[in-house]
VMD Tcl script that draws the C-alpha trace (Angstrom):
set ca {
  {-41.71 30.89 -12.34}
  {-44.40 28.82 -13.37}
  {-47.46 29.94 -12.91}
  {-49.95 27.16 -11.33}
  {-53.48 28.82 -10.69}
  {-54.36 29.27 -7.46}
  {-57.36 26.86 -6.74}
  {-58.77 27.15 -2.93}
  {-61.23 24.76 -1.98}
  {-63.97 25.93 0.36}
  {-66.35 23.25 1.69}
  {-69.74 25.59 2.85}
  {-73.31 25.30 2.69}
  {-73.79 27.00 -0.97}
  {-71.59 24.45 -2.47}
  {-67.51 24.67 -3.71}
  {-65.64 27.56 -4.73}
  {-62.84 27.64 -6.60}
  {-60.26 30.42 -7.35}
  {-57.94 31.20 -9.73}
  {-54.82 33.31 -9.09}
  {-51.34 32.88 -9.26}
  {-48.34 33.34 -6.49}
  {-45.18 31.41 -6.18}
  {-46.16 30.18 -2.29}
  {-49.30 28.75 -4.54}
  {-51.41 25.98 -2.84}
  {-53.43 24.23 -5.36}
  {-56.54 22.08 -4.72}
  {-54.18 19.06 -4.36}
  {-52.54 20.73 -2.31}
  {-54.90 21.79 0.01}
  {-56.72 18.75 -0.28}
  {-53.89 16.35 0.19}
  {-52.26 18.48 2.96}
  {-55.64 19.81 5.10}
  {-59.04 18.83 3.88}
  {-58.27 15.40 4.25}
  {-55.46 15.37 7.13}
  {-56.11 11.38 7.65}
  {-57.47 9.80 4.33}
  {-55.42 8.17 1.81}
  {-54.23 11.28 -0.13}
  {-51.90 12.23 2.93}
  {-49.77 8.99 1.88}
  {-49.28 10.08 -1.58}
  {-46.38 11.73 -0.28}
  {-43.37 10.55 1.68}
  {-42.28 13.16 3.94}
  {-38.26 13.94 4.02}
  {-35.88 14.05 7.44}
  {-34.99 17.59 7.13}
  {-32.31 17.02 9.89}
  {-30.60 14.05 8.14}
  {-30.32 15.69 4.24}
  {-26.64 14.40 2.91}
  {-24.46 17.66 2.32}
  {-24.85 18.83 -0.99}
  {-20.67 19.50 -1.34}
  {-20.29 15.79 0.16}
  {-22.16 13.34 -2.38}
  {-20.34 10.96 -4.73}
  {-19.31 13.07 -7.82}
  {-19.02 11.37 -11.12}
  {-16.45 13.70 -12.45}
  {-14.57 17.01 -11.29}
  {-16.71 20.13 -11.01}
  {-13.90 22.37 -10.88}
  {-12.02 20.52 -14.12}
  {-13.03 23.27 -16.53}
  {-11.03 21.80 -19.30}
  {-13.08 18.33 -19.21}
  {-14.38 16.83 -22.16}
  {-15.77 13.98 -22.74}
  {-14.63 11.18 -24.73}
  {-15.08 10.39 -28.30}
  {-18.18 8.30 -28.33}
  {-19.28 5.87 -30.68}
  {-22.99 7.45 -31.11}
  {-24.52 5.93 -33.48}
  {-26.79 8.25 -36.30}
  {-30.20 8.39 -34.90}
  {-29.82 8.07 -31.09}
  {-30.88 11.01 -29.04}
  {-30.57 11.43 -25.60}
  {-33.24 14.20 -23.82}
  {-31.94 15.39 -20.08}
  {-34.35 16.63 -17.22}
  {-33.32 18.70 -15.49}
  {-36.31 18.53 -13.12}
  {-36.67 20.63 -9.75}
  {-39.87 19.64 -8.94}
  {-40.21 22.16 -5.95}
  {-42.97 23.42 -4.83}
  {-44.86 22.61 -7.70}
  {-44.64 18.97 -6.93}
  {-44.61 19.38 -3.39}
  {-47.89 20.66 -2.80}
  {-49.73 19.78 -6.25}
  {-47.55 16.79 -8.07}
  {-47.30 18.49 -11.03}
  {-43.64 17.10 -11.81}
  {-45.00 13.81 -11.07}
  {-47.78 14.52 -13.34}
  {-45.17 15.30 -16.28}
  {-43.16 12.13 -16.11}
  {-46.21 10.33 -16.33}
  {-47.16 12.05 -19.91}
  {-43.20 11.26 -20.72}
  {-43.91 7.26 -19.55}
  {-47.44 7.06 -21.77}
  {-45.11 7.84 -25.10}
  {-43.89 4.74 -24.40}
  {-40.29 3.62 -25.00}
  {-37.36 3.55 -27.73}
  {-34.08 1.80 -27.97}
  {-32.90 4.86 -30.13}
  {-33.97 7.44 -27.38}
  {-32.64 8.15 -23.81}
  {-34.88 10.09 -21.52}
  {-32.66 10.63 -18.32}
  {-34.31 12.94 -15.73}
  {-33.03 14.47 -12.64}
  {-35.17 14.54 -9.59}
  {-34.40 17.66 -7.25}
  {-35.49 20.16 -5.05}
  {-38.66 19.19 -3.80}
  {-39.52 18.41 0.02}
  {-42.70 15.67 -1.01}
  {-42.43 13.80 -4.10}
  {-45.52 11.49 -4.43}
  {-44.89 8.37 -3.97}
  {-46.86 7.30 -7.28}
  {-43.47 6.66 -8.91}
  {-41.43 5.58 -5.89}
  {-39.44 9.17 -6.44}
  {-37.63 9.60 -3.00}
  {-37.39 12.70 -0.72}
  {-34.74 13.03 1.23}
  {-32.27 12.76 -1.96}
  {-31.61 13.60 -5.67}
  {-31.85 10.59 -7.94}
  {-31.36 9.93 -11.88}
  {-33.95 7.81 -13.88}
  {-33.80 6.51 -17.15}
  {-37.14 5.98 -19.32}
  {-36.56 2.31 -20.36}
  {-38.50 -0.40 -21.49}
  {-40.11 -1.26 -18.46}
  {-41.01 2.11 -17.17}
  {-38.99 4.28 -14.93}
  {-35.36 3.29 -14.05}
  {-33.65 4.40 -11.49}
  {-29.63 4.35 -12.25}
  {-28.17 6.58 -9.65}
  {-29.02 7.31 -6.20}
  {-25.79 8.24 -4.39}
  {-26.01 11.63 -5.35}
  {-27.35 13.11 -1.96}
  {-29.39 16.16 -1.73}
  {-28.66 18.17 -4.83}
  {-28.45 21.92 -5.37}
  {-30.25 22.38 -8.33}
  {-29.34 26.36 -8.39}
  {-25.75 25.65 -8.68}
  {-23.77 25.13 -11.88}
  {-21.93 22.28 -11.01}
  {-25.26 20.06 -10.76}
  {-26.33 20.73 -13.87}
  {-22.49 20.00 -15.43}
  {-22.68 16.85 -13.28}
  {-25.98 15.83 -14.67}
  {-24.57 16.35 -18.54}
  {-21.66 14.94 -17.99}
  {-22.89 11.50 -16.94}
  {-25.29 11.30 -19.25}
  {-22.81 12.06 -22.24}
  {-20.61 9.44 -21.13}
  {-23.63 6.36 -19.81}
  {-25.75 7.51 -22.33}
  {-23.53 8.83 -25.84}
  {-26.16 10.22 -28.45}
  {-25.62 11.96 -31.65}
  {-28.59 14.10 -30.99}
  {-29.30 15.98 -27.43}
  {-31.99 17.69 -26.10}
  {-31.51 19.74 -22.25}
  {-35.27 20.92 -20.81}
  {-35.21 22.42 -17.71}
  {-38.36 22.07 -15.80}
  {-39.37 24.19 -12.87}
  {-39.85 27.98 -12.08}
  {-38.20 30.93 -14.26}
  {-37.58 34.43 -13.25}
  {-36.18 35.88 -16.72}
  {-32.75 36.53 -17.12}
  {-32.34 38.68 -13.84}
  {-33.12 35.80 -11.80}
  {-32.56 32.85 -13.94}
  {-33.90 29.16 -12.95}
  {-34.66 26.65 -9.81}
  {-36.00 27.95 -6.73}
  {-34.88 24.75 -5.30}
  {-37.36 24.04 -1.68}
  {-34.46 23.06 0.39}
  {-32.10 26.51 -0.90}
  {-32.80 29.89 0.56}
  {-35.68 31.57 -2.00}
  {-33.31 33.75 -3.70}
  {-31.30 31.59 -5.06}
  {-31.31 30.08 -8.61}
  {-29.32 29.22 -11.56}
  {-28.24 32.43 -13.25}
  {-27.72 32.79 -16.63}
  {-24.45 33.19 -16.41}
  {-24.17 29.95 -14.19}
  {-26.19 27.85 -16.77}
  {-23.36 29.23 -19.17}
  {-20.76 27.89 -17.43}
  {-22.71 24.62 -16.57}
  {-22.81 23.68 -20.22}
  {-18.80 25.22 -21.25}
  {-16.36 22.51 -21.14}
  {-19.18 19.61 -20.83}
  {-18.41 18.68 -24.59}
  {-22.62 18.32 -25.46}
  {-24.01 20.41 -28.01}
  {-27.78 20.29 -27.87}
  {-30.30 20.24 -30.74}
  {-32.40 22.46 -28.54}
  {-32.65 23.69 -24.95}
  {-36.13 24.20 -23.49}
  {-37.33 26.01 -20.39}
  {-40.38 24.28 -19.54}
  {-40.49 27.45 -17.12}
  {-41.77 30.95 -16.92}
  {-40.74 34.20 -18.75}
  {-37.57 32.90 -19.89}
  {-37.88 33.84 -23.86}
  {-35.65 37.01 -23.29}
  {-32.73 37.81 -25.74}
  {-30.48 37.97 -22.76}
  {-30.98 34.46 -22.20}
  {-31.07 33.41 -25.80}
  {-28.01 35.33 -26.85}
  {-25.51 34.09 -23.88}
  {-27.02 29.99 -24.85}
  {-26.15 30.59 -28.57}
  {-23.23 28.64 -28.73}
  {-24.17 25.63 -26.80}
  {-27.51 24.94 -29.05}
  {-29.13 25.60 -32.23}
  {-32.27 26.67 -30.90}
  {-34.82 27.31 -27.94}
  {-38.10 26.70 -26.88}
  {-38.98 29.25 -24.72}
  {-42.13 31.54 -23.14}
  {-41.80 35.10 -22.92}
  {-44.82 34.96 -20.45}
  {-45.81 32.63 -17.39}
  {-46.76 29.38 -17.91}
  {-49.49 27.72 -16.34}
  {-49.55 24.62 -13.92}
  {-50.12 22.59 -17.19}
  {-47.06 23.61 -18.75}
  {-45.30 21.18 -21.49}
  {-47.40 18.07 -22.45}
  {-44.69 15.47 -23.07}
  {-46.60 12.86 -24.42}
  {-47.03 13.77 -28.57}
  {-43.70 14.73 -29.18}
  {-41.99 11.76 -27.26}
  {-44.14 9.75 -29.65}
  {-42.98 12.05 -32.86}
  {-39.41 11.34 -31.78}
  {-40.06 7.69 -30.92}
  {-41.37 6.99 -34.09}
  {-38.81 8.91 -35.83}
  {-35.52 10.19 -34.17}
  {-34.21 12.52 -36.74}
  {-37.26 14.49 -37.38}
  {-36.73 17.97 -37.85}
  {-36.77 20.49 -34.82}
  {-38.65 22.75 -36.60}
  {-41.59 19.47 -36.42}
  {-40.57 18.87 -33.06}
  {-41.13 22.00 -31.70}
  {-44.29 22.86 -33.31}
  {-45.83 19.76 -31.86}
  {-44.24 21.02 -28.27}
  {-45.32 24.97 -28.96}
  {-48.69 23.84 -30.01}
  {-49.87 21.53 -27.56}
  {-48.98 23.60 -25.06}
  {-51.06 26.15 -26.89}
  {-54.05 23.95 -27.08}
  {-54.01 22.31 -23.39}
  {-54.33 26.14 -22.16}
  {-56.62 27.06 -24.81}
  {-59.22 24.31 -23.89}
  {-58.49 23.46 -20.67}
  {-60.71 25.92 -18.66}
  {-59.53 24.50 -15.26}
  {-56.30 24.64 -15.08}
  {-55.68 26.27 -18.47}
  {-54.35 30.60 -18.41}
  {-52.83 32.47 -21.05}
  {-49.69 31.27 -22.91}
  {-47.03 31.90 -25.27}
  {-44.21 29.40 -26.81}
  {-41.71 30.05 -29.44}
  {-39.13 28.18 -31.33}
  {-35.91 29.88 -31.30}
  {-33.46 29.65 -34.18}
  {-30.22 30.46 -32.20}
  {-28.41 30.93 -35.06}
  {-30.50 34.54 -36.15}
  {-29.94 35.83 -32.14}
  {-26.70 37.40 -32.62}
  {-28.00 39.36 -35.61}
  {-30.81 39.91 -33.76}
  {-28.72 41.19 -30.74}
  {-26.37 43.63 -33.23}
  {-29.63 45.00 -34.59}
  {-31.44 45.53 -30.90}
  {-28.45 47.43 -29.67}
  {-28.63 50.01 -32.98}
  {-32.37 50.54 -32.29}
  {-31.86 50.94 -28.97}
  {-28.89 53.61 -29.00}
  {-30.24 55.60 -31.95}
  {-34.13 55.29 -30.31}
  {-32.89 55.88 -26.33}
  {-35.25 59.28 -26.13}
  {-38.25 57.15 -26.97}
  {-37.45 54.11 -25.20}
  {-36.84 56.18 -21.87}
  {-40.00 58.46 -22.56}
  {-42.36 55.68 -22.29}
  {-42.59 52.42 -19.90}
  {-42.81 49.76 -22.71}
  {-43.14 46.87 -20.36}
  {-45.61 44.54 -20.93}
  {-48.65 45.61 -18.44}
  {-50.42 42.02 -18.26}
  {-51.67 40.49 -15.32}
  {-50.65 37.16 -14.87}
  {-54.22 34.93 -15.24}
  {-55.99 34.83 -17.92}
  {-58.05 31.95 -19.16}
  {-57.85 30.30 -15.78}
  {-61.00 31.62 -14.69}
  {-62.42 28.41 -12.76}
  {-66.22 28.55 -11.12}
  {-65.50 31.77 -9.38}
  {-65.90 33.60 -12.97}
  {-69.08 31.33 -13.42}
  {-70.43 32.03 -9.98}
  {-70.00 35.87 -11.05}
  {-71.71 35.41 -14.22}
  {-74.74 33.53 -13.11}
  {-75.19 35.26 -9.83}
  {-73.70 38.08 -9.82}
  {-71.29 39.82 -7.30}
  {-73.41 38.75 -3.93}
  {-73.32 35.58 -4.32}
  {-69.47 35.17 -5.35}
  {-68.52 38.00 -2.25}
  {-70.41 35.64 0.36}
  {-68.54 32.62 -1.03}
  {-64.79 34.67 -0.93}
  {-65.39 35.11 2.54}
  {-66.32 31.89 3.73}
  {-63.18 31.07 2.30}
  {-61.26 33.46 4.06}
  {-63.03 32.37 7.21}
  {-62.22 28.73 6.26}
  {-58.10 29.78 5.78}
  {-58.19 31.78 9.07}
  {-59.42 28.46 10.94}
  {-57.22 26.35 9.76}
  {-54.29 28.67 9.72}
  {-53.64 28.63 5.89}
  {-53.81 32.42 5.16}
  {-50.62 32.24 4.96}
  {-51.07 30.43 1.82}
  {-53.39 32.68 0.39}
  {-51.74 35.81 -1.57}
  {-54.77 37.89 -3.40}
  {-51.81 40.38 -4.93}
  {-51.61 40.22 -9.28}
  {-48.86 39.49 -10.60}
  {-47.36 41.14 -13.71}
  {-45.00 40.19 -16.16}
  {-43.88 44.08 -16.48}
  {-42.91 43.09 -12.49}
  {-39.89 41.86 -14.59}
  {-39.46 45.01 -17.10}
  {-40.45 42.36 -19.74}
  {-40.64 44.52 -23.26}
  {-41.62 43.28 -26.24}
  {-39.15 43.23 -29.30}
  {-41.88 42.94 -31.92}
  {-43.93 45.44 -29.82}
  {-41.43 48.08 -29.90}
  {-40.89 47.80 -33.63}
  {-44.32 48.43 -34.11}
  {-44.87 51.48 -31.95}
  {-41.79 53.29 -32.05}
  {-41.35 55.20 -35.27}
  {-37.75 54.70 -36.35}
  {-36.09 54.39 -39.53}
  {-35.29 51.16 -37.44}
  {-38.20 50.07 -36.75}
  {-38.78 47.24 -40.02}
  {-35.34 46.28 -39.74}
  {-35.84 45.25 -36.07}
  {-39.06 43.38 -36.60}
  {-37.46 41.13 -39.52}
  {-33.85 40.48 -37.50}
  {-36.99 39.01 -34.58}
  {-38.73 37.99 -37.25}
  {-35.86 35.49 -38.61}
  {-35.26 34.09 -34.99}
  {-38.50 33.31 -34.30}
  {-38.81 30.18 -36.12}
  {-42.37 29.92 -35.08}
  {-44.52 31.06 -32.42}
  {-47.95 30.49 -30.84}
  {-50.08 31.81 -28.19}
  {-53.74 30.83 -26.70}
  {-55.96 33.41 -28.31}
  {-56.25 35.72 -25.60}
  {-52.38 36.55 -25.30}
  {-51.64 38.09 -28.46}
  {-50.01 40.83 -27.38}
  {-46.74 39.34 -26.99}
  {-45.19 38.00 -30.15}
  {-42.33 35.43 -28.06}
  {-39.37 37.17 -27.18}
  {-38.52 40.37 -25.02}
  {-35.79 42.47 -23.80}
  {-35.23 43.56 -20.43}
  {-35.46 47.85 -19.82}
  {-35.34 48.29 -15.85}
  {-38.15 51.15 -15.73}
  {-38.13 52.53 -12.20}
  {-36.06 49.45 -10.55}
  {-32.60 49.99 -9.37}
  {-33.06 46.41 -7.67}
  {-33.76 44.70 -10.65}
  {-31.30 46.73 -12.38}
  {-28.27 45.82 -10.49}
  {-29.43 41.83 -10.61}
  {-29.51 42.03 -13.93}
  {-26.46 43.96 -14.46}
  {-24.55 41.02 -12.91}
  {-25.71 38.61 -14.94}
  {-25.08 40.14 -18.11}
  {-20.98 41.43 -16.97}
  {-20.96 37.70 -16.25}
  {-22.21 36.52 -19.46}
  {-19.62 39.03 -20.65}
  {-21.92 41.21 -22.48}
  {-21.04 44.73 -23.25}
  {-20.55 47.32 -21.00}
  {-21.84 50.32 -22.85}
  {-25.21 48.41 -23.15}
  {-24.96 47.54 -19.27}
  {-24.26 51.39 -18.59}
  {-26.60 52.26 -21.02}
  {-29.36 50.02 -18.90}
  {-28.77 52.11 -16.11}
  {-30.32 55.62 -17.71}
  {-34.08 53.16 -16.97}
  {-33.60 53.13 -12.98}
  {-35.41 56.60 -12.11}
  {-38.09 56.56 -15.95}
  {-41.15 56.52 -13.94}
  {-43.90 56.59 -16.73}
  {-47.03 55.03 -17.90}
  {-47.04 52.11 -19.70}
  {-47.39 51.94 -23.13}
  {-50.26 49.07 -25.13}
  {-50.22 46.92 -28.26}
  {-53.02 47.70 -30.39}
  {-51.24 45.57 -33.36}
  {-54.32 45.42 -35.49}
  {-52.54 45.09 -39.62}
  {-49.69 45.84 -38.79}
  {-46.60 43.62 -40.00}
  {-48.25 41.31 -42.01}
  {-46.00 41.53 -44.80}
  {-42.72 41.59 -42.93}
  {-44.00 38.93 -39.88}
  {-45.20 35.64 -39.99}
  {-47.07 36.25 -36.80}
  {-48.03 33.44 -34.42}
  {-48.63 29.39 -35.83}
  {-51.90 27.80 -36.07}
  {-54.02 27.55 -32.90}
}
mol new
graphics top color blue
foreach p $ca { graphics top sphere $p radius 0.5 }
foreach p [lrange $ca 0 end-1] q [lrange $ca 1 end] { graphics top cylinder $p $q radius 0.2 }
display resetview
């Protein structure tokens, strides 16, 4: 999931307070400001309010090709060297209905301007209010194409998609391979992430536990006849080697975040320009322009900005990477299961707002009194609902470190692990404040049968094997403290450590 800081806006006599948290019913200060503070001004016609009772069937829209065709492929195209087309798949949800944050992104992808040599197609999904800035609709999936004049819309009979199926996202790839034949391709998916347990989407109009698996995603992209450049998860806590190992043969590399992201997420802008300007640059450019201003927006950006991570993923190092995880972890299983090794980090960070400046200038009085005029203010108007004060952690998800466990288990294993991660990580960076993680994890199932048997499905479907799965299993009952980092020296000679910042 993406993390978007939770900003409440309370209008009282000793001024406005603003909070910073994080939970996936979030309500940011657009939100509550377009939806309550200002029930009749303008900002209530930013958004354009969908007829839940007349939503198209998802199974009954126009289809551009057959979902259930699993031996499709699409045509020999005359791409010309030098065209690239990048595909959004975009389920704005609730981040765009209650803040416009999708909205917020294609406008960063319309400032880099336009190229003849560059498709942008994106797919709108999944969200109840799109603003009406762009002219986005509600009450149906559409396709736009970044052209010369701006945002152009090139199919709306789709109805309401299901973004947490497969047979969207096929749909979506397919057309664009045939309308829009490149001999470079980029996927992004853009929305909420929930690691490899519970994939991608949380689509507003689909019940909240469903998403696009792994697995799904998988068999999305086999038989679509597109092999990307790279696939990025502008998305939460989706750098996991059980999502980059399954993906390995549909792309030759990632951009990923082994933590949450913040509300800011991707900034599209530079590196539309980069490509613009220059279609075949390398990936390895590419994606340190998209790792590092990410990096830098949540570095500086004390608003809005929290701790972050984003790595470039050479797909081709995962499967040696894999091979060499599974020897640690058989010949290492005492230590592993002896220690919780998942990351214990609460999910804000930098996002510390004026509450953290209210604390430092007037202590704890002032910023208690202020809390609960909020709460008073949410009880009135019925939105403490809205309001979830519980942290969020990204060991909630059993997320464990690779580099991490190289460093503090002592294993004859141990260096050979951190140089197969090492080699896959083509390069890394994270806001100064989140070093810690090093940009991709493993999933160990400490003292969660639930999470466990989620994940267990996902990986027999991605057909991995079944003595790891068993293996898994052994982490349901380990009920121990959790392990730190303290990385100090350590590595320096065998990792290259995080990029420039």
């Amino acid at each position: 999931m993406r993390n978007y800081l939770k900003k409440i806006t309370v209008l009282a006599s000793a001024g406005c307070l603003l909070l910073s948290g994080c939970s996936h019913t979030y309500t940011g200060v657009p939100g509550i400001i377009y939806d309550y503070l200002e029930e009749v001004a303008e900002s209530q016609e930013e958004y354009e309010e969908a007829d839940i009772w007349s939503w198209p069937d998802t199974d009954e829209h126009e289809e551009s090709y057959d979902w259930d065709d699993d031996d499709y492929q699409v045509a020999d195209s005359d791409a010309e060297p030098g065209t690239v087309t990048i595909y959004v798949y975009m389920n704005g949800s609730n981040l765009e209905t209650e803040s416009g944050f999708a909205t917020e992104d294609i406008l960063e992808m319309l400032d880099a301007g336009y190229s003849e040599n560059v498709n942008v197609l994106i797919q709108t999904m999944g969200t109840k209010y799109w603003s009406k800035k762009l002219g986005i609709k509600s009450d149906r999936s559409q396709t736009y194409h970044v052209g010369e004049d701006g945002l152009e819309l090139v199919r709306d009979n789709l109805g309401q998609l299901d973004c947490t199926i497969p047979e969207t996202l096929r749909d979506f790839i397919r057309y664009g391979a045939q309308e829009y034949p490149a001999s470079r391709n980029i996927l992004i998916l853009w929305d909420h992430g929930g690691g490899p347990a519970y994939g991608f989407g949380w689509d507003e109009f689909q019940d909240d536990w469903e998403n696009l698996s792994v697995d799904e995603m998988v068999k999305a992209l086999n038989g679509c006849g597109v092999h990307f450049d790279f696939i990025g998860m502008d998305a939460c806590i989706m750098s996991c080697l059980e999502v980059a190992y399954p993906l390995r043969n549909y792309c030759d590399y990632m951009i990923l975040s082994e933590d949450f992201e913040s509300c800011l997420g991707w900034y599209y802008t530079d590196w539309l320009e980069a490509l613009y300007e220059n279609p075949s640059i390398s990936t390895y450019d590419l994606g340190k322009i998209i790792v590092d201003d990410m990096v830098s927006e949540n570095e500086h950006n004390r608003f809005y900005g929290d701790r972050s991570i984003l790595a470039l993923i050479d797909e081709s190092k995962i499967e040696k990477l894999w091979n060499v995880w599974t020897e640690f972890a058989y010949a290492n299983e005492e230590a592993l299961l002896s220690t919780n090794f998942s990351q214990d980090m609460e999910e804000t960070g930098k996002g510390l707002g004026l509450s953290e400046r209210f604390r430092e200038r007037n202590g704890n009085k002032v910023f208690d009194f202020l809390m609960d005029e909020m709460i008073d203010y949410l009880e009135e108007y019925d939105l403490d609902e809205f309001y979830d004060s519980d942290e969020v952690y990204i060991s909630d998800y059993c997320i464990t470190d690779l580099m991490g466990l190289a460093h503090i288990i002592d294993s004859d294993m141990s260096e050979k692990l951190a140089i197969a991660a090492d080699k896959a990580l083509l390069y890394v960076s994270a806001t100064s404040d989140n070093l810690s993680l090093t940009g991709i994890s493993v999933t160990l199932p400490y003292n969660d049968r639930m999470l466990y048997n989620d994940l267990a499905d996902v990986l027999e479907d991605c057909d991995f094997d079944e003595e790891y799965i068993e293996w898994l299993e052994k982490f349901c009952e380990i009920r121990n403290d959790r392990d730190t980092v303290d990385w100090g020296e350590w590595g320096r000679e065998i990792w290259s450590e995080w990029g420039d910042r």
